[in-house]
N, C-alpha and C positions, 0 to 999 in steps of 0.2 A: 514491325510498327510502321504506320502508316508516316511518311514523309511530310511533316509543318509547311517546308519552306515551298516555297514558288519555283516552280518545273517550267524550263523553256530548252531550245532545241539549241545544240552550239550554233547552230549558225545563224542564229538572231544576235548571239552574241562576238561571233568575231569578224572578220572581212579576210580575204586573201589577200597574200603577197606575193607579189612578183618581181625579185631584183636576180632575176637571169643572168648569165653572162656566158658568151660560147669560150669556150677555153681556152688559151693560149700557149701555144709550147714553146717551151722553156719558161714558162710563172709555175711557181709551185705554190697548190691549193693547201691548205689546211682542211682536212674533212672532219666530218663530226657521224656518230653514231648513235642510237637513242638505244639505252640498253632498257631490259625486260621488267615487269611488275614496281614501274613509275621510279625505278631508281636513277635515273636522269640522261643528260645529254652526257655523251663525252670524245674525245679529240681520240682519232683515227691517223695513222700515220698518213701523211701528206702526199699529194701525187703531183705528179708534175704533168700541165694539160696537154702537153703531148701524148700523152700515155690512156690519159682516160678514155673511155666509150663509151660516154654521153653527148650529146650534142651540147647539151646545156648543165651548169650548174649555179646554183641558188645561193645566195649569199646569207648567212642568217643576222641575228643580231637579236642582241638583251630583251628578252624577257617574247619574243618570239615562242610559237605555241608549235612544236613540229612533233610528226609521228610518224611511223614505219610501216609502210600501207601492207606489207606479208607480215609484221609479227605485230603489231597495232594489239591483235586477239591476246598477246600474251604481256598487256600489257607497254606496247614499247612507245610509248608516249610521255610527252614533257612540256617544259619551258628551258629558254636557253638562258642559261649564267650567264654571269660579266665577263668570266675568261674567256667566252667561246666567239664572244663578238670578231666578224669579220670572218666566220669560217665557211666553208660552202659545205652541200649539202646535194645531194642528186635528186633527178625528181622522183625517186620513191619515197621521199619524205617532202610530203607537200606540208609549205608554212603558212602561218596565218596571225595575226595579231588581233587583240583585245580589245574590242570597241570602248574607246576612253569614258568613262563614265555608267558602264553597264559589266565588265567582268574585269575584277583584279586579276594578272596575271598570277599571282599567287596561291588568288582562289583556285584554280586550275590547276595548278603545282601541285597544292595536296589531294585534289579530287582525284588526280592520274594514280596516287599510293593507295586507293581503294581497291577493292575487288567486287563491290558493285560494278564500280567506271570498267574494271577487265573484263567483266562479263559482256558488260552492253556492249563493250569493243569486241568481243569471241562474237557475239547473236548477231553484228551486222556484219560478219566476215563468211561465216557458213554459206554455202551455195555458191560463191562465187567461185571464178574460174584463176587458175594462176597460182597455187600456194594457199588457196582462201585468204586472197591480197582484200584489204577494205578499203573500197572506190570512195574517193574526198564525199562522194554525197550522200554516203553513207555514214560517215564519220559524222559528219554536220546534221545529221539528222538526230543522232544519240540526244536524249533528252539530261539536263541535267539541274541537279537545286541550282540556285542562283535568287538570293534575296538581293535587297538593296547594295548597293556599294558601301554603304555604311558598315550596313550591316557585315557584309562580307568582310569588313578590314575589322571590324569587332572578332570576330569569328578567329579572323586568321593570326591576328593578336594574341588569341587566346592559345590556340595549337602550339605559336610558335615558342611559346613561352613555356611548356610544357615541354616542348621538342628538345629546346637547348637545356631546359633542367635533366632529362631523359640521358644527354650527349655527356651531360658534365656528370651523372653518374656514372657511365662506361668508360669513359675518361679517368676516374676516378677509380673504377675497376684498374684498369692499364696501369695505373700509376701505382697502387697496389703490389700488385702481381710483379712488374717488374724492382719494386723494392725490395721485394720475399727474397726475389732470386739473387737479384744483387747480392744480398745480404749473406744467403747459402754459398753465394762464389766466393765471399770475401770469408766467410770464415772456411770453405773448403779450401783456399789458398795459405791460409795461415797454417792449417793442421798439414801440408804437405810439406812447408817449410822444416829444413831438416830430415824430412822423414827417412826410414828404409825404403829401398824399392826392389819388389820380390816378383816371379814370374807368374802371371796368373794360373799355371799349372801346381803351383805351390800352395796362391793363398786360396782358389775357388777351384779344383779340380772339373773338367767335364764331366758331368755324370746321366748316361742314356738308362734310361726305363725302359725297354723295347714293350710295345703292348700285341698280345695275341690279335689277332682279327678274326672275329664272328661276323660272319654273313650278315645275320639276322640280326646285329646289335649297331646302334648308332652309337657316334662318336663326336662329342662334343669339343671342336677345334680351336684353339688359341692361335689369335695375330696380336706383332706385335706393330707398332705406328712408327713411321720415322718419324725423325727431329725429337724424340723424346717423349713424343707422344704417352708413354703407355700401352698396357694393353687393350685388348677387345675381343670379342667372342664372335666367333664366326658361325655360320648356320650348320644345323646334325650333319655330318658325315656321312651315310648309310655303309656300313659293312661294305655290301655289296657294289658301290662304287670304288671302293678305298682303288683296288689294280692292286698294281707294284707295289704300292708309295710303302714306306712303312712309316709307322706311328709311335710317339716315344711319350710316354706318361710325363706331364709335366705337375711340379706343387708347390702349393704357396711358399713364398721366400726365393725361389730360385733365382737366379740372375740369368733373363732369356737373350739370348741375339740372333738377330735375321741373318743365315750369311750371306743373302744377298742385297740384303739392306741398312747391314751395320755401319755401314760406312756413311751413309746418311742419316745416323741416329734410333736407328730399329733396334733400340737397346730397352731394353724393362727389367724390372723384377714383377713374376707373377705377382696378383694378392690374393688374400686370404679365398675371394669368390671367383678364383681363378680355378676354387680345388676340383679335380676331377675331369681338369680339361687337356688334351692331347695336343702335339702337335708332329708335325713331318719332319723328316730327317733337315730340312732346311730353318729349323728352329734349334742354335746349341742350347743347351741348359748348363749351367755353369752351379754347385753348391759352394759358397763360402765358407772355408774352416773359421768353424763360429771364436777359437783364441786367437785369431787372426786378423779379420775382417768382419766386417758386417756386407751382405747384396746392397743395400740401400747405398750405403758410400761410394762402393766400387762402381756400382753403377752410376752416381753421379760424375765420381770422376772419369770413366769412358765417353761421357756426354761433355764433360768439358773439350775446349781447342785442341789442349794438351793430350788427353785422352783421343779423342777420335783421332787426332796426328796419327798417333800407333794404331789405331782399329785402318785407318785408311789404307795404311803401309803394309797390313796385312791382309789387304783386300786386292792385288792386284787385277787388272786389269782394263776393259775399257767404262763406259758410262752402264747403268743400270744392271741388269741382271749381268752383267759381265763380270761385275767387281763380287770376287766371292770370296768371302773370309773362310782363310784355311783354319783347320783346326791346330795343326800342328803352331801354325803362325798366331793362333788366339793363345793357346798355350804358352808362347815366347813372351806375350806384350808384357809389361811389367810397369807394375802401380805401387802405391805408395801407400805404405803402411806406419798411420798416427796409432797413439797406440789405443787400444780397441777401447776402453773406457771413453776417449774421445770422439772413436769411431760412433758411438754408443746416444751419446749427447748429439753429436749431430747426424745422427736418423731420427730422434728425439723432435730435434729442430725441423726435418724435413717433413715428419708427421704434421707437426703445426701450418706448416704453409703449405699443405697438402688437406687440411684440414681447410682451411682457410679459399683453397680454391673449392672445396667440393660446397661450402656454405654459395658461394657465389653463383654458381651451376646450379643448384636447386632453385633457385629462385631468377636465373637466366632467362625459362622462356616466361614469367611473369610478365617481365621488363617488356621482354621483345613484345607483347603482347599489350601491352598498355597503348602506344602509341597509335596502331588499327582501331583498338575500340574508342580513344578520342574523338579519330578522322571518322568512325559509323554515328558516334554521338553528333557530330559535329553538322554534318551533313545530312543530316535527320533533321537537325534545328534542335538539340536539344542541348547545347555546350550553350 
């Protein structure tokens, strides 16, 4: 759809700045960074001016228009916050400020969250030399809407009114979500009070599926997420690359762990749309003797402090692939066993708040998607 509003060139609308200053060693700068697809300015660890290799650096200040002449194309442009007042800036972010009575800085703030504005930023970057760095008069050349000042603070009114309804519904998510779990910790706290505590070779024994390998047959592989993530489905296997590796049939209910990622929460129980997925000798599968336990508990509780304590301890070694959970030592750790009626009721419970997040994920990229087609409406002239 064709654009309503009145097209003019940035640089009718803003003017340069110049508060240079050559650096001094021993003052330490505050630097700033413009990150990617207009998500804003932000503070860079500080340098002290003896150190830098610029001759000159740039002072910024509130409400300053700056942008990153190598990734400008991907977006890296803004306006400067209140926090950021007084920080410097090198000259690959040349600044500019907003001709008082002709561009709200703010109008400009949401124009940079488009992907029209990235595009025009990517077309006047192309062909040049350097990175495809985009030369300031190229930048000022980008045409962009721009009605009255009225107009624009109507406009931006309207966004931002929407924007902060948009913030207090994710906000609103957040507070949700961690009231579920709270709630799952506090009554998994209560059911351990008292409890037995039995080795997990007693209440979930390891149990391996070893799977034939056929050449000609692919193999659909299971990973599991640290921090609790869950699991995920990784791309076919082909037979024919498997090598060495061997493969262990995994099925819904098991209780999986990474051994080299348990220790940072690479704990799941498959589900149900896990059936028929494999994984490598670096995935244990753990079954729950069902008058025992339930997967769902036990694996809560290895994700708790208390829990990964023991998954950690049996994980010796140094950082990341290093720390590898022995089997013999996943066999020793030892949990705690409410009695399974209880266990029962709260899988019951984790269902609900498992339920509760998958409502919220369905309708996730809606949300995220509402906000873009405002700033297309908006900028169009049709909000």
């Amino acid at each position: 759809m064709t654009n309503i509003l009145p097209i003019r060139p940035i640089s009718e609308l803003v003017s340069s700045i110049d508060r240079r200053e050559i650096p001094e060693p021993g003052k330490v700068y505050r630097q700033i960074g413009v990150k990617w697809w207009g998500e804003g300015v932000y503070e860079r660890p500080p340098v002290d001016g003896g150190s830098t290799l610029y001759a000159t650096l740039n002072r910024i200040e509130v409400h300053d228009i700056v942008f990153n002449k190598i990734w400008a194309r991907h977006g890296s442009v803004s306006i400067v916050q209140d926090e950021l007042a007084g920080c410097y800036c090198s000259p690959e972010f040349p600044l500019y400020e907003a001709i008082d009575g002709t561009l709200d800085p703010q109008w400009f703030y949401w124009l940079t969250k488009t992907r029209n504005f990235w595009t025009q930023c990517d077309e006047k970057s192309r062909g040049t030399s350097g990175k495809n760095r985009i030369r300031p008069e190229a930048f000022l050349s980008i045409e962009i809407p721009c009605p009255s000042i009225d107009e624009q603070r109507r406009i931006i009114a309207t966004i931002e009114t929407i924007a902060t309804r948009l913030n207090d519904a994710r906000q609103l998510r957040k507070e949700i979500n961690a009231d579920a779990q709270a709630l799952l910790h506090s009554v998994c706290h209560r059911l351990v009070q008292g409890a037995q505590y039995r080795p997990v070779a007693e209440v979930a024994p390891i149990v391996r599926r070893p799977v034939g390998i056929d050449l000609d047959t692919a193999y659909s592989e299971l990973g599991v997420r640290s921090f609790g993530k869950g699991t995920f489905h990784k791309p076919l296997l082909e037979g024919a690359d498997v090598g060495s590796k061997k493969l262990y049939r995994i099925e819904p209910g098991d209780l999986v762990l990474s051994n080299v990622f348990a220790w940072e929460g690479a704990i799941a129980v498959a589900k149900p749309e896990d059936q028929g997925r494999v994984g490598s000798h670096r995935f244990i599968t753990c079954v729950a003797e069902p008058d025992l336990a339930t997967a769902d508990f036990l694996c809560f509780y290895l994700l708790t402090e208390q829990g990964l304590s023991q998954v950690r301890d049996a994980s010796p070694g140094g950082a990341g692939r290093n720390r590898t959970l022995g089997l013999t030592k996943l066999e020793q750790i030892r949990v705690p066993l409410p009695a399974i009626e209880k266990q029962k009721e709260f899988s019951a419970l984790q269902a609900k708040v498992a339920a509760i997040h998958q409502a919220q994920a369905a309708n996730q990229s809606e949300l995220d998607a509402l906000l873009p087609a405002v700033l297309d409406k908006a900028f169009k002239g049709e909000l």
